[in-house]
Structure formats: structure tokens, C-alpha cells
N, C-alpha and C positions, 0 to 999 in steps of 0.2 A: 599480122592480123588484118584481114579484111572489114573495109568499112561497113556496117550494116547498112544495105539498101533504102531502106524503108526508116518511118517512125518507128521505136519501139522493136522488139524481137519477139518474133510468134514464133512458133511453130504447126506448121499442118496438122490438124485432127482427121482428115478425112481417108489417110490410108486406110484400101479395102485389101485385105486378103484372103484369098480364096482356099481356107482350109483343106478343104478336101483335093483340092488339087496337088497341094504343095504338098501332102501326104502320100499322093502318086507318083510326083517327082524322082526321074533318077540322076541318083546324086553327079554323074560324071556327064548328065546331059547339059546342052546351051541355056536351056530353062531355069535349071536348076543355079547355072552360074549367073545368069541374069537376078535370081533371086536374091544372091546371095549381095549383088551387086546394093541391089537397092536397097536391102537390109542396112548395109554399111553407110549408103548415103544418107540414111531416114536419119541413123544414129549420128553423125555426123551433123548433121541439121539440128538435131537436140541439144547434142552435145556446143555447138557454138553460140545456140540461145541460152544456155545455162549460163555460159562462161563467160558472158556480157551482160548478164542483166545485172541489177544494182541489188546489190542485197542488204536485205533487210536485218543487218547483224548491227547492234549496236553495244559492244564489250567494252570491258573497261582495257584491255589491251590491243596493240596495233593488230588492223586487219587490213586485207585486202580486199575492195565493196566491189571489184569489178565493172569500177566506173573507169573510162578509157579516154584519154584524152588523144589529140593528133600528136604525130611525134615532133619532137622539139624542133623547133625550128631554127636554132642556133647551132644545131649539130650538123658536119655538114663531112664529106668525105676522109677529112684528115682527121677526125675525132674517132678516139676509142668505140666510144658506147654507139650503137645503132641504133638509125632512126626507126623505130617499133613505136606502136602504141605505148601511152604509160600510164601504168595501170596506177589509179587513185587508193591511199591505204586513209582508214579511219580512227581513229581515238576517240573515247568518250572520258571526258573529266566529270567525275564527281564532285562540284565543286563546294555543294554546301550550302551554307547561308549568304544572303548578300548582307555586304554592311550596309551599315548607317552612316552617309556619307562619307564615302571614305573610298580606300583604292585597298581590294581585298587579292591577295596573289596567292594561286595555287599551281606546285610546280608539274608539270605534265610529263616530266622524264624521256622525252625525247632530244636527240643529239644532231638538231636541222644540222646542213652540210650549205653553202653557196648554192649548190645546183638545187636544192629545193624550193617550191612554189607552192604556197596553200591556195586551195580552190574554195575553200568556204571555213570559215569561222560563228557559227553560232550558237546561239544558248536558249534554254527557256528557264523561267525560274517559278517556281509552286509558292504560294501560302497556302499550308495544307490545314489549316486552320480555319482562313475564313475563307478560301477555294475561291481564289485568285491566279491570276497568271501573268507570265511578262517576259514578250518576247527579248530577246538582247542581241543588237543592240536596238536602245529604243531612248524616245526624249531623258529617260528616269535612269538610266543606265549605259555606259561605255564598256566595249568588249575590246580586249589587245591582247596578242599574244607575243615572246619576245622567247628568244636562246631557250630559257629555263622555264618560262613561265607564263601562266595563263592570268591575264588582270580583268579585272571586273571594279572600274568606277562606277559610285552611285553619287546621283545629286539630290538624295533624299534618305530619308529613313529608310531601307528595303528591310530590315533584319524580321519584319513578319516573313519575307521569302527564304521559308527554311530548306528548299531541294531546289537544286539549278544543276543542271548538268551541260557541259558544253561538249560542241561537237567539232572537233579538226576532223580537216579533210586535206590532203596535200598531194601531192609529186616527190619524188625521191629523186628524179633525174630529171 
């Protein structure tokens, strides 16, 4: 995978093509094969901006967000797996109500290995009641995740925060 250039991944809007021309076109001329060229490239250039942008999928089961990290740096010629991009996958836990101080566990069902690395652990949590909100982690709350399980310490009453959902984001290798 190539490293994108630039901030951010655009793609060109300004391709012109010249309809009437390309309707003249004979198909086994140089033209016609130039066309076809650049046809390929355009799509190619789309096709690489799609496939690196972050997307905006937030499911209750593992995805892949197409966030890219550099390849590992501890891998190095005598190692099986190849240094390649690695590509970030996502989980969203449902997690519920926060307690009332207390330490609340809800289990995430994923089977981390050694070689895995989270890239972000966070939460938000709703009173949809009196329409509040509360990032996590924050002074009122502690966010941990371990083998089995996603924890949410509060040092206070939260249990108005009846929706909190959190977010893994990791490395597989």
C-alpha cells in the first residue's frame, strides 16, 4: 500500500471528456488506447481513495474502518507476516447504563492475541432524560478494557446515563 501524498484523500473532479470525439474513436487506434489508459488510471485513483478513507460504519460487530497504520516495526525479514499497512478493524459495545459508583463489565467477545494493539478506547454516555452527556474517559468516569471485557468505573451516581456506547479500535498484527 502506498502512502497517501497529501492530507486527507481527494480525488480529481475536473476530468473533461470529450464526447463526441470519443464516439469517433477507432477502437484499434493509439487514441482509442490512450483512452482507455486513462479511463483505468481515473478509476484506479478512486478506487485507492475509497479504500483509505475512514469510514463512517459504527456496527455492533467487527469491521474494517480503513484506517491504516505504518507497518510494524518489529517485523523485520525473518518474520512470517509482511511489513504491509495494517489495516485498523472497529467494534461498537453497547454498553448500557453506567453505575452508581461502582466498576460495571460488559464482555466485548473478542479473542485479542499478543500481537494486538488498540489504537483508541472510547465512550460517550447519554441521559436521555434530562439530555446530558459524558465523554469517557473523564474526571466522573474510568474506561478499561482487559482479555474479556470492557469496564466502565464511575466515582459518582452515573445511573441517569442510560445509553453509553463504546468504541475499540485496534491492530490484529
Amino acid at each position: 500500500m502506498i502512502q497517501p501524498a497529501n492530507n486527507g484523500a481527494y480525488v480529481p473532479n475536473t476530468y473533461v471528456w470529450d464526447v463526441a470525439q470519443i464516439q469517433q474513436l477507432d477502437i484499434n487506434s493509439a487514441e482509442f488506447k490512450e483512452l482507455l489508459v486513462r479511463l483505468y488510471q481515473n478509476l484506479s485513483a478512486m478506487a485507492t481513495v475509497v479504500n483509505i478513507k475512514d469510514s463512517a460504519y459504527y456496527g455492533l460487530a467487527e469491521f474494517v474502518n480503513s484506517q491504516l497504520f505504518f507497518p510494524n516495526p518489529s517485523l523485520n525479514s525473518t518474520t512470517t507476516v509482511t511489513a504491509d499497512w495494517r489495516n485498523v478493524t472497529r467494534l461498537v459495545i453497547n454498553f448500557g447504563a453506567l453505575p452508581n459508583t461502582a466498576t460495571k463489565s460488559v464482555a466485548h467477545g473478542l479473542t485479542p492475541t499478543a500481537s494486538w494493539t488498540f489504537t483508541r478506547i472510547y465512550a460517550t454516555a447519554s441521559d436521555t432524560t434530562g439530555k446530558n452527556y459524558l465523554p469517557i474517559p473523564s474526571t466522573q468516569a474510568n474506561l478499561t478494557v482487559n482479555a474479556t471485557n470492557v469496564n466502565i468505573t464511575t466515582t459518582a451516581n452515573l445511573t441517569n446515563y442510560n445509553v453509553c456506547y463504546v468504541v475499540l479500535e485496534y491492530l490484529k498484527l
